[in-house]
N, C-alpha and C positions, 0 to 999 in steps of 0.2 A: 764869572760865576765859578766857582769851587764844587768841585765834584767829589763825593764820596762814597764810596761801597765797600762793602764786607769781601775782605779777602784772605788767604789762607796761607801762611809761609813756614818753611821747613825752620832749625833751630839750632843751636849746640849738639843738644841734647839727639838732633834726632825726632821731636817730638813735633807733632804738627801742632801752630798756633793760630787760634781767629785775630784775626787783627780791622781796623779800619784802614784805607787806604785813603788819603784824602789828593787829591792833584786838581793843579790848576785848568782854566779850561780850555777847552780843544785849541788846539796852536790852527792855522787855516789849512793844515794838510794832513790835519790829522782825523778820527772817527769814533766814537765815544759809541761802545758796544755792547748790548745788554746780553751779558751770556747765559746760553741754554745746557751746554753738556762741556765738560771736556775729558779727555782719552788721560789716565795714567799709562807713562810712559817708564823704560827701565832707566832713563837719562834722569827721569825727576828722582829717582831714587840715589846717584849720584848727590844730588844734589840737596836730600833733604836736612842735612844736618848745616847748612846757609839762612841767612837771615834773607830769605827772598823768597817773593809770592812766587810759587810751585803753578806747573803745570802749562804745556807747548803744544797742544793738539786741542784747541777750541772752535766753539763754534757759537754762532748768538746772531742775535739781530742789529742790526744799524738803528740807533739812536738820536742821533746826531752827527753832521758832517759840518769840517771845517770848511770855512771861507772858498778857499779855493778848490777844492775837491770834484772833480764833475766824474768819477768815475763809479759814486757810489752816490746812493740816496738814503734817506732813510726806510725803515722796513725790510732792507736787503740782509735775505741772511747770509753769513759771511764766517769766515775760514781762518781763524790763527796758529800759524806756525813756531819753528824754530828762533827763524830770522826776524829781526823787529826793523835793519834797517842797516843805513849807512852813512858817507859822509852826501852821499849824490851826485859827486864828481869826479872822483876816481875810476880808471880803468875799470877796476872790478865793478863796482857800483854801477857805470854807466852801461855792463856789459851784462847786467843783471846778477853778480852774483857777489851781494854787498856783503856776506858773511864773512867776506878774506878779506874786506876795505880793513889800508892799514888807519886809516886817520880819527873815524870817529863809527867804527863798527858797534852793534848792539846785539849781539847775539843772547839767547835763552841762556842762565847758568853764570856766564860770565861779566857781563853787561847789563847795565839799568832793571836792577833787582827789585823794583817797585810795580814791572809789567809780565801780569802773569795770569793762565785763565784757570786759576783753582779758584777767582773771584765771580760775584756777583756781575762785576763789569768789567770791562777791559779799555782803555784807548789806547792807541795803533795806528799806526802809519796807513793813511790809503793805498801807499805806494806797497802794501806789503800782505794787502786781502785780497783775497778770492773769494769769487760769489761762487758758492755751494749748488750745485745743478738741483732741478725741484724734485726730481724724483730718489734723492738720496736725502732716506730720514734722521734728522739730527743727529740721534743716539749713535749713528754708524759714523757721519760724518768727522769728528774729532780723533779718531785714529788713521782717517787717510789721511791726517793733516802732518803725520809725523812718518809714523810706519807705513801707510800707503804709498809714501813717495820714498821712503827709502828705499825698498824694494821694485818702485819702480822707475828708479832712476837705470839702476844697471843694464834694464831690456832697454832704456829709452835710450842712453847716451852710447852703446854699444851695436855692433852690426847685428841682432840677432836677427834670424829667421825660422820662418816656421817650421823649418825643416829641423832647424837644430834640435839637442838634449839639453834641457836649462836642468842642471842639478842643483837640490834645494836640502841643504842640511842642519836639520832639526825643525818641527811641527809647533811652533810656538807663535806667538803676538807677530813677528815678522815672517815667521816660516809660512803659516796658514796662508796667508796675502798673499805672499812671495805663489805661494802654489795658483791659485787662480788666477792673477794675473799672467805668468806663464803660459797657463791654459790657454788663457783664453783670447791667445796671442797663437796658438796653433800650435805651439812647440811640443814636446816628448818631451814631461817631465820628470825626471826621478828623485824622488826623495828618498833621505837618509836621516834614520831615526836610531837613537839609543835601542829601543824595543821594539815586538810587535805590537805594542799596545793604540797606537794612532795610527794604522795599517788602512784600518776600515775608513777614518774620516778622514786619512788623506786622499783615500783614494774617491771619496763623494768629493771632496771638494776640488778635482780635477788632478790628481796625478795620474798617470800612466803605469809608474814602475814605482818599487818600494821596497826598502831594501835594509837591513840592520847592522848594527856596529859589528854584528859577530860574520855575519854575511861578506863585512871587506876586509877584515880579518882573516877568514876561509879560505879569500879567493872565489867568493863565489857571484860575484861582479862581472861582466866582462870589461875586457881592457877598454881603454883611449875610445869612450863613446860620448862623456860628458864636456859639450863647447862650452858651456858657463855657469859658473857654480857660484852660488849664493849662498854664504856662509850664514845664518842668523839665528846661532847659539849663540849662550854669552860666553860661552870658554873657547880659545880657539881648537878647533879640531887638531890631532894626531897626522899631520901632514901625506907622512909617508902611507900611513895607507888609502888615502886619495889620489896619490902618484898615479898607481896603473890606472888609474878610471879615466882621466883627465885626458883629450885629444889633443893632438898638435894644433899650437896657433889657440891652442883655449884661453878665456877668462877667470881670472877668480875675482870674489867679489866679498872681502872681510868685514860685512854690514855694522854687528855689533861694537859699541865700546867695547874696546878690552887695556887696563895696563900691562898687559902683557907684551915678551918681547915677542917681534913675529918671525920664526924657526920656518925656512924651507931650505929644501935643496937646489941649492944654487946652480950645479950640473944638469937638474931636471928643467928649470925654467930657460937656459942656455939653449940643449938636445932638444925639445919640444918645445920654443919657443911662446912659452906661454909666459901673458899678462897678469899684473895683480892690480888691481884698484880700489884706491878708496875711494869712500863718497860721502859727502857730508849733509849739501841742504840742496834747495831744490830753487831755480829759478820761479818766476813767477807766471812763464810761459810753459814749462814743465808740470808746475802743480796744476794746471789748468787744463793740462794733456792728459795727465791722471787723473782728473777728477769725471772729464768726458768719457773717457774709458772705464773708469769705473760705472760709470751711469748708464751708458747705454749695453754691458756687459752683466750690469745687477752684482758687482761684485762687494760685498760686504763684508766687514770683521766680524769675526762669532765675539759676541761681548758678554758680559756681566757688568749689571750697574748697580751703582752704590747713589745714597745722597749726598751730595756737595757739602758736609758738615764735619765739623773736626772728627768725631765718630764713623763716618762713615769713608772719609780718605784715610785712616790709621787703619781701618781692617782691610781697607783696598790693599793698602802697603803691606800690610802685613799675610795675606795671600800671594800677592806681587813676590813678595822674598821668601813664600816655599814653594815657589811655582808652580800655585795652584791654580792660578786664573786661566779659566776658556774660555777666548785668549788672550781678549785685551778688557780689563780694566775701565769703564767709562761711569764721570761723578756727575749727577744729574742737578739742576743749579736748583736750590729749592726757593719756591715763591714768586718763579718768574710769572710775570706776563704775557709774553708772546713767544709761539711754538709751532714746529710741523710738526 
């Protein structure tokens, strides 16, 4: 049986288009998923001017499972990300982390442009959902699906402790996250902001300390206090004046996309012996670990929603690129059925 629903892909132009997506039906390991909400992200903006259905931070209900599937049912709501998949057999694949399989990877952007949650529905790999814990409601749910784990990959794959200082630079879609989870992990968190203008809600939403572009400029920082820093502006920061903040043996952590090249001082990372890391997607034992901690923590993206219609994802984006949105972005799927 042939499956089709209303889906939404970026263009030449840039311009959002409705489209039908028609696909065959569910292979036995796969899950046919009636979506409720999903998160705009800054990576779909990348991406919008591609002939492919938009949008990596979903969420909806199970519909249908394939043949073989015993890991989902139907009516389970469920979690789409970055990652769509792999070859299955590869090191990486086998080890969980099919985004870097060289053989027959499917990643969001680059890979099978026909699977994407700016649609009505989605199918998806079993191997590639998470079931959404009950006490996180939908509308929140589609932004830990992207930017909840980006930001919390670097507390998770890193030795942090609560004793440490996670420093958090810039209060945006991944900064805000970045701040609470930090918290709420017991750390000293300080953030660093262009302005005093996000002083007051960084500090509700669990900073410590709070601090301005003019402020490390000054000197009026103290030195080598910050163990791990999470970059999540989209420009990258002015290196050298993060230098003094930075402690020996610290982390940096350059969340955003950027084409940019990446300028530090190479004497500085030598003498104080500090790491940089990237980070891209998330295993599926990892998003599972954030989503527990997000749940039993209450931790939530501050959203703005729009409805799922070419109209209402064009003024998303269009908020989205003057960096209006507080903070993330979420399109609400219209005419669904079933909902928390």
């Amino acid at each position: 049986m042939m499956i089709t629903y209303t889906a939404f892909k970026g263009s030449n132009s840039g311009q959002v288009v409705e489209t039908k997506i028609t696909h065959e039906d569910v292979t036995p390991t796969e899950v046919l998923i009636e979506n409720l909400y999903s998160g705009l992200c800054g990576t779909d903006a990348h991406y919008k001017h591609l002939d492919l259905v938009l949008g990596h931070e979903g969420v909806g209900v199970v519909k249908q499972v394939g043949t073989d599937v015993k890991s989902l049912k139907t009516g389970d709501r469920v979690g789409v990300g970055y990652v769509r998949g792999g070859c299955g057999y590869c090191n990486d694949c086998l080890t969980g982390y099919s985004w870097f399989c060289q053989n027959a990877p499917k990643n969001y952007g680059l890979q099978d442009f026909e699977s994407g949650c700016f649609a009505t529905n989605t199918v998806w790999p079993a191997s590639r959902l998470v079931k959404i814990p009950d006490s996180i409601p939908s509308e929140y749910a589609g932004p830990l699906m992207c930017a909840g784990q980006t930001v919390f990959l670097p507390l998770a794959r890193t030795e942090v402790r609560s004793w440490d200082t996670v420093g958090i630079v810039g209060v945006g879609g991944l900064g805000h996250l970045a701040i609470q989870f930090a918290s709420k992990m017991g750390c000293n968190v300080a953030v660093f902001s262009g302005t005093e203008s996000k002083r007051e809600e960084a500090m509700k939403l669990g900073a410590s300390e709070f601090y301005t572009a003019a402020d490390l400029k000054e000197g009026k920082v103290r030195k080598s206090f910050v163990n791990h820093l999470l970059v999540t502006t989209s420009e990258l920061p002015d290196w050298k004046v993060y230098e003094p903040i930075l402690a020996n043996q610290s982390h940096i952590f350059p969340l955003t996309i950027s084409m940019e090249d990446f300028h530090i001082s190479a004497l500085m990372l030598v003498t104080k012996e500090i790491s940089v890391h990237g980070i891209c997607a998330s295993t599926l034992t990892q998003l599972n670990k954030m989503l527990d901690f997000a749940a039993r923590h209450k931790i939530r993206p501050v959203i703005e929603e729009f409805p799922m219609t070419k109209e209402g994802i064009t003024e998303a984006f269009e908020k989205l690129d003057k960096g209006k949105v507080r903070y993330r972005a979420v399109l609400k799927v219209q005419h669904h059925t079933n909902g928390h």
